[in-house]
C-alpha positions in Angstrom: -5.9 8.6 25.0 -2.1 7.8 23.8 -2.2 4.6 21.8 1.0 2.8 22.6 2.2 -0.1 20.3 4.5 -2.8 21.4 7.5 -3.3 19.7 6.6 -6.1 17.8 3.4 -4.0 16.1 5.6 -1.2 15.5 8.1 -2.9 13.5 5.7 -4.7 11.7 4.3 -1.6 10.5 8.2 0.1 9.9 8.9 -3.6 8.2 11.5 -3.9 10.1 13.3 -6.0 12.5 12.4 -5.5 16.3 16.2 -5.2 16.9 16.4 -2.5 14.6 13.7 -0.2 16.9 15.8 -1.3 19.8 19.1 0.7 17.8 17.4 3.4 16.7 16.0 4.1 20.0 19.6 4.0 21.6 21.0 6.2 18.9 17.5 8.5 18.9 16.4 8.2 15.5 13.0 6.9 16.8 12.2 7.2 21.0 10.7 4.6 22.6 8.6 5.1 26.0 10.2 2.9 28.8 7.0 0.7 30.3 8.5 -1.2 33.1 11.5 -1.3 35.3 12.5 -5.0 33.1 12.8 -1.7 30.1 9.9 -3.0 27.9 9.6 -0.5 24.9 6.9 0.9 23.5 5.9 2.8 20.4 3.2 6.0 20.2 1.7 5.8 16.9 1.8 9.4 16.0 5.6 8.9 16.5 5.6 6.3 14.5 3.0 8.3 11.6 5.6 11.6 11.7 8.4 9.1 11.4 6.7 7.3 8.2 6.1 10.6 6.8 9.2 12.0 7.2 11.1 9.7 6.0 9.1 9.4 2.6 9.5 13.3 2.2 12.8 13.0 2.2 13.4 9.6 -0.2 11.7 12.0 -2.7 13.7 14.8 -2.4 
């Protein structure tokens, strides 16, 4: 089963602000999965693993 996090979980594990998932989804940095027709957001947390992982690879390179 696909563990989904809400927005607030994810960006309290990114340590950032809610808002900023919300712009990084719009410009596709990070995808969001679309829950409900009011456009409720939420996070897998492989997606959000890769994204970690990524993103320290390349801060030491």
């Amino acid at each position: 089963m696909i563990k989904l996090l809400r927005i607030r979980e994810a960006a309290e594990i990114l340590g950032v602000n809610p808002e900023t998932l919300r712009r990084w989804d719009r410009l596709g940095k990070l995808k969001a999965v679309v829950v409900s027709t009011r456009g409720d957001r939420r996070y897998r947390r492989e997606d959000i693993v890769n994204f970690i992982n990524i993103h320290q690879k390349n801060k030491y390179e």
